[in-house]
C-alpha positions in Angstrom: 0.0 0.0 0.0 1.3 3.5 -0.9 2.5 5.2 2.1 1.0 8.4 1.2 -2.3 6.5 1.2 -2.0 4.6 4.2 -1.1 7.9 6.4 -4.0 9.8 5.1 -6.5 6.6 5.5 -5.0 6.3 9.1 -6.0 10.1 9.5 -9.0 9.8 8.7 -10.0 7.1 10.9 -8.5 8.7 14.1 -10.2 12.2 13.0 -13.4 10.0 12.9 -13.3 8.4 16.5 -12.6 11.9 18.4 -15.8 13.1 20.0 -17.9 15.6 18.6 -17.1 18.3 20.8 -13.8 17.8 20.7 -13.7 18.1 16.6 -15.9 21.1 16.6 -13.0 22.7 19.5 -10.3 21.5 17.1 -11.9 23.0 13.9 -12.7 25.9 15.2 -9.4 26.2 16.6 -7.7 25.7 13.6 -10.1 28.0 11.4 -11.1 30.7 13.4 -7.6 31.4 15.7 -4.3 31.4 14.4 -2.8 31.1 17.4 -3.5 27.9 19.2 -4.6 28.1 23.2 -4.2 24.9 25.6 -6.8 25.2 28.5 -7.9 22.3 31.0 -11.0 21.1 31.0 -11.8 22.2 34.2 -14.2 26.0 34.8 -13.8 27.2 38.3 -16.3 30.0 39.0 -15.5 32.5 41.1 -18.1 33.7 43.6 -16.4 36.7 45.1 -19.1 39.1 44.1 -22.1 36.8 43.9 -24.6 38.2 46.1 -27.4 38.9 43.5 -29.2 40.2 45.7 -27.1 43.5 46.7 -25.9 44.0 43.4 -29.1 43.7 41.3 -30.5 46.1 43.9 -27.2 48.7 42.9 -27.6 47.7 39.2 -31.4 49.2 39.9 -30.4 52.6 41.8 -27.7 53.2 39.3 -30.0 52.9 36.1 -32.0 55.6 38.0 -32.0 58.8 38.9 -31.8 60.5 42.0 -35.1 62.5 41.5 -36.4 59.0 40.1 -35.6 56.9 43.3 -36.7 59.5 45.4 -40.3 59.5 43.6 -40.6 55.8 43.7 -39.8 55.9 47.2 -42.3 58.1 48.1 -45.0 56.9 45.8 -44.6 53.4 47.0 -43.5 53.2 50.8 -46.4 50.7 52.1 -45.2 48.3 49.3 -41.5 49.0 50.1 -42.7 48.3 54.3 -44.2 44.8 52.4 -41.2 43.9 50.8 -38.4 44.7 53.9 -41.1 42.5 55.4 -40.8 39.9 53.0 -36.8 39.6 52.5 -36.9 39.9 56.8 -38.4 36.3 56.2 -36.4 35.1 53.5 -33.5 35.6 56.0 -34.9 33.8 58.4 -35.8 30.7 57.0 -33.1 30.2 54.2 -29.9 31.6 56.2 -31.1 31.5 60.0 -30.8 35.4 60.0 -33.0 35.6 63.6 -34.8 38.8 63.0 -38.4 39.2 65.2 -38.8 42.6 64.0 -39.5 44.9 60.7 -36.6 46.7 59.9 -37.5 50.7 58.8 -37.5 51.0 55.2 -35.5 54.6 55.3 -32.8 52.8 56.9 -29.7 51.0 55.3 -31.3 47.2 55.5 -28.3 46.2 52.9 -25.6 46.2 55.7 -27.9 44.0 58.2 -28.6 41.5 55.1 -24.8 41.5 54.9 -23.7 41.2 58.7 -26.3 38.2 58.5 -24.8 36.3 55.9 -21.3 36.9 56.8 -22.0 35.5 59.9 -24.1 32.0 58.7 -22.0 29.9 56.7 -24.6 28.9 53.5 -22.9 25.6 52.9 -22.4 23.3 56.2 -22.9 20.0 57.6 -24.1 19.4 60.7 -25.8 16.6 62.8 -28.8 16.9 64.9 -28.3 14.1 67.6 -31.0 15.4 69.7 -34.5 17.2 68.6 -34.4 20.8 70.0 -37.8 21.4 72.0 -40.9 23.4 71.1 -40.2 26.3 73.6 -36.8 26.8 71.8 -36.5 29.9 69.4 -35.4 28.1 66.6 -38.2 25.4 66.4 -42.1 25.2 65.9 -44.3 22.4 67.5 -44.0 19.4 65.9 -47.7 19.0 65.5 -48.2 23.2 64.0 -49.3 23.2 59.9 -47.0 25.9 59.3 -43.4 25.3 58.2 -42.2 28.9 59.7 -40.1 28.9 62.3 -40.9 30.8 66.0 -38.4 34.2 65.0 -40.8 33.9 61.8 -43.8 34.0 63.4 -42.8 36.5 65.7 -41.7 38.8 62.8 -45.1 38.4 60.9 -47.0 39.1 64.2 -44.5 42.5 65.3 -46.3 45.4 65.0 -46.0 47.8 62.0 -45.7 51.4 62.3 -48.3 52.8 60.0 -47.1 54.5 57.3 -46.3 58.6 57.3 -48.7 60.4 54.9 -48.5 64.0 54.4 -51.1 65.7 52.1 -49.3 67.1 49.4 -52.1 69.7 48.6 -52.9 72.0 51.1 -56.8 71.8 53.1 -57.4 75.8 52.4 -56.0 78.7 50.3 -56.9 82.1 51.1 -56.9 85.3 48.7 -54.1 87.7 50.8 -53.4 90.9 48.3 -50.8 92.9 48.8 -48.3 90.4 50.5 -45.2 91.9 49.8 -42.8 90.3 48.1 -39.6 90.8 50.5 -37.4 88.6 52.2 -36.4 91.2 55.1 -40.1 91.3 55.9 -42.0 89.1 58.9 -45.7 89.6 57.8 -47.3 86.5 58.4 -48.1 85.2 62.5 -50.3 83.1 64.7 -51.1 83.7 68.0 -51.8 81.5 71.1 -55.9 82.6 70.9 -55.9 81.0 67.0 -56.1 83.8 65.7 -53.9 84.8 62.3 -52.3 88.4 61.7 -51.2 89.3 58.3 -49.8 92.4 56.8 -51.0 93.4 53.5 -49.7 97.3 52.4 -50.3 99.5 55.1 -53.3 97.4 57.3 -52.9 94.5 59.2 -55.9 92.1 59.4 -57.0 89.1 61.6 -58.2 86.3 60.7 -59.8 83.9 63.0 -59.3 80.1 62.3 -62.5 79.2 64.4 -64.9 81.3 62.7 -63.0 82.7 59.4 -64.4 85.8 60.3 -61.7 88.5 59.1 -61.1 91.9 61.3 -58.9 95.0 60.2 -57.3 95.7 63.0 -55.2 98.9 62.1 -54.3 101.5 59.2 -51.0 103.0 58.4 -51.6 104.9 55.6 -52.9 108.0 57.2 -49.9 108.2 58.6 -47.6 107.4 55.4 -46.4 104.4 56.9 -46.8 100.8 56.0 -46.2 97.6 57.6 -43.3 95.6 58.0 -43.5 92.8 60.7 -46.3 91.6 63.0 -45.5 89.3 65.7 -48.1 88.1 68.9 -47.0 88.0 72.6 -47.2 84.3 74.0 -50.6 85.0 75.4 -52.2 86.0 71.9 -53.9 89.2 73.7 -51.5 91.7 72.3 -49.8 91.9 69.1 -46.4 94.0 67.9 -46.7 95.7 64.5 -43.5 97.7 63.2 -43.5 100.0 60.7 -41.6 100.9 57.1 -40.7 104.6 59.3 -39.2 102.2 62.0 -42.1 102.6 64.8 -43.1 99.4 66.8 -46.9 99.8 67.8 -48.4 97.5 70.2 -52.4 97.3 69.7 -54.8 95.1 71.9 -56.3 92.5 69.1 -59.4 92.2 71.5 -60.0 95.8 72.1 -58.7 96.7 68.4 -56.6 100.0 69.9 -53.6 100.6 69.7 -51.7 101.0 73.6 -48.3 102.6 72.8 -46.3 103.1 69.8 -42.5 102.4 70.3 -39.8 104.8 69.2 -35.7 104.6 68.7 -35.2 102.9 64.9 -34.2 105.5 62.3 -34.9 102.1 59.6 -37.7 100.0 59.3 -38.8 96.8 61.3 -38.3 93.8 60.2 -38.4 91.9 63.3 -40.0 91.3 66.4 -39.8 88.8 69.0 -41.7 88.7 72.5 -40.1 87.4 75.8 -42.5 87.7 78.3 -43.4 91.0 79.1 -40.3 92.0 77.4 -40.0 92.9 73.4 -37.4 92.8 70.7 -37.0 94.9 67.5 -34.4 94.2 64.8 -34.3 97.1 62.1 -32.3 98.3 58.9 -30.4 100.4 61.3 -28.5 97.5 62.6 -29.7 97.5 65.9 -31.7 95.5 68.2 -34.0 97.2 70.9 -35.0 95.2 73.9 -37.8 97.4 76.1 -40.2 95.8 78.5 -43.8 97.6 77.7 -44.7 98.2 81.1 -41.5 100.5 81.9 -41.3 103.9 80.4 -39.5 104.2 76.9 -36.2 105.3 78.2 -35.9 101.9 80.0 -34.1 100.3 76.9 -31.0 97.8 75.9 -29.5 98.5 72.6 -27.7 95.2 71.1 -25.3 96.4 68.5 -23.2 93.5 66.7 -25.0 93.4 63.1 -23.1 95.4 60.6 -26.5 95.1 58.0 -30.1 94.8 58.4 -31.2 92.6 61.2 -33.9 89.9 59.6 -34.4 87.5 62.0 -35.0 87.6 65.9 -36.1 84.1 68.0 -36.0 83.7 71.6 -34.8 80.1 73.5 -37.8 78.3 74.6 -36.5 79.0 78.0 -36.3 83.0 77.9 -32.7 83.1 78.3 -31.3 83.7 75.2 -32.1 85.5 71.8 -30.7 84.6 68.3 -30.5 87.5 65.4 -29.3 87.1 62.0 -28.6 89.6 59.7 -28.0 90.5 56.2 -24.3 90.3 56.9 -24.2 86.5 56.9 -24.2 86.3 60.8 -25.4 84.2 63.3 -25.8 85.7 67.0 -26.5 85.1 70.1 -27.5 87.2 73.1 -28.2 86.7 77.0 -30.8 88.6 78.7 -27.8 90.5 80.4 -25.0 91.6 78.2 -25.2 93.8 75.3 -22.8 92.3 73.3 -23.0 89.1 72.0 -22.1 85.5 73.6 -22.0 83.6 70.6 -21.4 84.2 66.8 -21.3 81.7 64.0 -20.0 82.8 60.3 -20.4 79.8 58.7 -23.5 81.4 56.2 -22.5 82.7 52.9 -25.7 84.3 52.8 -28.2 86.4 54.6 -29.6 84.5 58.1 -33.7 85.4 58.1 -34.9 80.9 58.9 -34.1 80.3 63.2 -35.8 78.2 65.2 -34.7 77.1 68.6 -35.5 73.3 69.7 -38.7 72.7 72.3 -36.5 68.5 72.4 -33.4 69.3 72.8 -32.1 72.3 75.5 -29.8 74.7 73.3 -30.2 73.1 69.7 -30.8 76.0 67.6 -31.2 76.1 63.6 -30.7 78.4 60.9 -31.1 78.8 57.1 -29.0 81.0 54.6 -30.5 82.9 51.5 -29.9 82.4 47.9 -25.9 82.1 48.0 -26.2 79.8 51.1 -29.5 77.6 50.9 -27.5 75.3 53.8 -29.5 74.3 57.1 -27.4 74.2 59.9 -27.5 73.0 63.0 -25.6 75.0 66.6 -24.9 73.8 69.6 -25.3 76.8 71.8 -23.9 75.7 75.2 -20.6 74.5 73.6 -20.9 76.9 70.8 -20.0 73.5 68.3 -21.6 73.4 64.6 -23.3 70.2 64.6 -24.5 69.4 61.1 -25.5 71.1 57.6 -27.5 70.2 54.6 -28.1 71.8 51.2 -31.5 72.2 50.9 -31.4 73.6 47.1 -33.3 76.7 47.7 -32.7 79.8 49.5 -33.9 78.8 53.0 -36.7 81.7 54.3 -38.2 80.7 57.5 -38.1 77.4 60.2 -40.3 76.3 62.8 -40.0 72.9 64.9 -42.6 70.5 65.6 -44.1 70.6 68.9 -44.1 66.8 69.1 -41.9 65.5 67.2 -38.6 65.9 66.8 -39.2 67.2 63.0 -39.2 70.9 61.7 -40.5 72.4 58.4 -38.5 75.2 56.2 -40.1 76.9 53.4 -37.8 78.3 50.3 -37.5 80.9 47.8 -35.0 80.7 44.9 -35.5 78.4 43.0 -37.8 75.7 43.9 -39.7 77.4 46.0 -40.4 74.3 48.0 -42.0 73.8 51.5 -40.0 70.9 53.2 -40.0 68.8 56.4 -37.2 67.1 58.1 -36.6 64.7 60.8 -33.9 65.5 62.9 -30.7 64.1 63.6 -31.2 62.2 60.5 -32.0 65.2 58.2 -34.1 62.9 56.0 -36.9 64.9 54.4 -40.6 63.3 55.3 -42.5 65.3 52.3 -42.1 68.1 50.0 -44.6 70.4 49.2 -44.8 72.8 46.6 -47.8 75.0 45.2 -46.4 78.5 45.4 -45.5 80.1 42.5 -43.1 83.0 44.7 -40.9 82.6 47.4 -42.3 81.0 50.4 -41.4 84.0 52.9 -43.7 83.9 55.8 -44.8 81.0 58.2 -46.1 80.6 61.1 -47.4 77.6 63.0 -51.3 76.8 64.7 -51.1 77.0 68.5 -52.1 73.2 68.5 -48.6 72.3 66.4 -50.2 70.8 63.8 -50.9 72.6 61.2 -48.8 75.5 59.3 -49.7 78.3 56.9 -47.3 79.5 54.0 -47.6 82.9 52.8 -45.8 84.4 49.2 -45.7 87.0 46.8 -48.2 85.4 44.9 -50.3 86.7 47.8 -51.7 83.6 48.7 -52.0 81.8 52.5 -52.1 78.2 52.2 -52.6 75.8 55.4 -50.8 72.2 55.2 -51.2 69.6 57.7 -47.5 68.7 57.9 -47.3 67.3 61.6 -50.7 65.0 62.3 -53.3 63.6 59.7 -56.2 65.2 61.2 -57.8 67.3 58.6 -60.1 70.6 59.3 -63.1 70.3 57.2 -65.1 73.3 58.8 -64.8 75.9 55.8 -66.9 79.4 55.5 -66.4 82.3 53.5 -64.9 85.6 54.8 -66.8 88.8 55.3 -64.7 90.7 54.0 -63.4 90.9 50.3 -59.7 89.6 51.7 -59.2 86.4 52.6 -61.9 84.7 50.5 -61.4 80.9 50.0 -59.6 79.9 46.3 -60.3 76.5 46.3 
């Protein structure tokens, strides 16, 4: 036989006995590389970043936006309680996690899920010698239906917080005309009797949230003047109006008259605060008068530190100490002794109007910077420590805690002009609110603490429902042309 032949035939027959798999390798080797590879036959996986879970839940946030997730978040939060709820009891049963409780959706549930697994090895081998009993945490009675163990049926029968709602309309809108548009200005307060004063041009009116009956309480425009800040004494019986020609008129809201008017600015008011029998004045003129109203008008403290117009005036909850801010950026704060200040923070790059002092929390004070600023920052006022800041977005125009709960509310101008509330320490943001079309520059809280009205230069009031879910449904219309319902 011709050697040729015979290798060729011999070939042949070998290339016809290899495997089918291994020809297809071998001709796809030869046709499709021209290098040749030698590989085992042996695929190891690695499993270093296997946990699906985790990183389908990334591969999710990271298709998303920010303003996407934070939409799904709020528009689905029972659903997101139901499935915390559900992967809780996933844990349990497949990896021996232990959990009896809910976790809170807003927090981090990815670490404990983590933690948990780290600490349960998936793949072991163990014995049971000896049946653990029915009073055991681990175990259900061996003659119970369901195959859930006790931590399981603990979790399913721990008791759920109900869910936060927040209207995001608010329950009544009021016609307020000429509401100026000004960010020094305080126009907008509500006293202690329920009873709202606003100032619109030259007049400031009352408006009673029992009855909606509307009363003009006093004009300024036969006297040239106009208003600039209202503010009621803790009582509600009295209520400090100051003036565009820098005047500070204190008028009896029962009686309707007026029972001094305050000189010593040379500027206009733009803030008042009461302490007590005792009330504070902030002006363009940099100063800030403290004069008790039952001494004669000489009897007066003048607080010099601002070097522009003072905006914002709020005293402690326990009468010992007053915060200003001014247009110059500055935070400050006074004792009821010495006239210079105790404390000043500079941390603002923007005009200070938003404080609020804590009811919780003795010495927690908070404060919002305008258009160049838009940070909320938290002070510790007995150490004098900055505690925390947020950007909020938006120029930051007033604040106001919550009465019971450790939450407060700041409304915005520039450029969202946004209504939001926070809880605090966590500075997570329970609802945002928006219906304004101007800056949100006046607010002021209902004497019960749970409701709030918003006033803008879109002269509109509106009243949210921002700290309970109770609802008013009483609604009349006003007497008078002002203040008539919207919608």
């Amino acid at each position: 036989m011709d050697q040729e032949y015979e290798r060729r035939l011999l070939r042949q027959i070998n290339h016809q006995n290899l495997p089918t798999e291994a020809r297809l390798s071998k001709c796809v080797s030869v046709t499709c590389s021209p290098v040749s590879v030698k590989s085992g036959d042996r695929f190891i996986p690695t499993r270093a970043g296997s946990n699906w879970s985790i990183n389908f839940h990334y591969a999710n946030e990271n298709c998303r936006s920010p303003n996407q997730n934070h939409k799904a978040k709020d528009a689905s939060s029972d659903s997101s309680k139901d499935a915390v709820a559900y992967a809780a009891l996933l844990r349990n049963e497949l990896l021996g996690a232990g959990i009896e409780t809910v976790p809170d959706p807003h927090t981090d549930d990815r670490r404990h899920a983590v933690l948990s697994q780290d600490s349960h090895s998936l793949f072991r081998y163990t014995v049971h010698t000896k049946r653990v009993p029915f009073d055991s945490d681990n175990e259900v009675s061996p003659y119970s239906l369901s195959p859930l163990s006790n931590k399981s049926h603990k979790l399913l029968r721990s008791p759920r917080k109900p869910a936060r709602k927040i209207s995001k309309i608010p329950f009544k809108v009021l016609d307020a005309p000429e509401l100026q548009d000004d960010f020094y200005l305080n126009l907008v307060d509500w006293s202690a009797g329920n009873l709202l004063s606003v100032g619109l041009g030259a007049c400031v009116y009352l408006w009673s949230a029992c009855t909606s009956q509307v009363t003009r309480l006093c004009d300024l425009s036969v006297d040239g003047d106009s208003v600039t800040s209202v503010c009621w004494n803790e009582r509600g019986s009295l209520v400090a109006v100051g003036t565009h020609k820098g005047y500070v008129q204190i008028w009896d809201a029962a009686g309707g008259r007026k029972l001094t008017s305050l000189e010593g600015h040379s500027a206009r008011v733009g803030a008042l605060a009461w302490n007590g029998e005792q009330l504070s004045s902030g002006s363009r003129d940099r100063v800030i008068l403290q004069r008790d109203i039952r001494t004669p008008p000489s009897a007066e403290r003048r607080l010099q530190g601002h070097r522009q117009e003072v905006c914002g005036l709020k005293w402690s909850p326990d009468h010992q100490h007053l915060a200003s801010g001014g247009n110059d950026n500055k935070l400050l704060v006074w004792n009821s002794s010495s006239l210079l200040p105790v404390q000043q923070y500079s941390d603002h790059l923007a005009a200070v109007k938003a404080i609020a002092w804590s009811p919780h929390q003795h010495g927690l004070l908070a404060s919002g910077g305008g258009t160049a600023d838009r940070c909320l920052r938290f002070w510790n006022t007995l150490t004098g420590q900055a505690l925390q800041s947020t950007d909020t977005g938006s120029q930051v125009c007033n604040l106001a805690w919550s009465k019971h709960a450790n939450e407060l509310v700041s409304t915005h101008g520039y450029s969202q002009n946004q209504i939001l509330v926070w809880k605090y320490p966590s500075l997570t943001q329970v609802a945002k609110l928006t219906g304004h079309s101007y800056r949100v520059l006046y607010l002021a809280v209902s004497p019960d603490g749970e409701a709030i009205v918003t006033g803008a230069g879109d002269e509109t009031l509106r009243f949210w429902n921002v700290f309970s879910k109770t609802r008013c449904t009483k609604e009349s219309k006003s007497v008078l042309n002002l203040f008539t319902r919207i919608r």
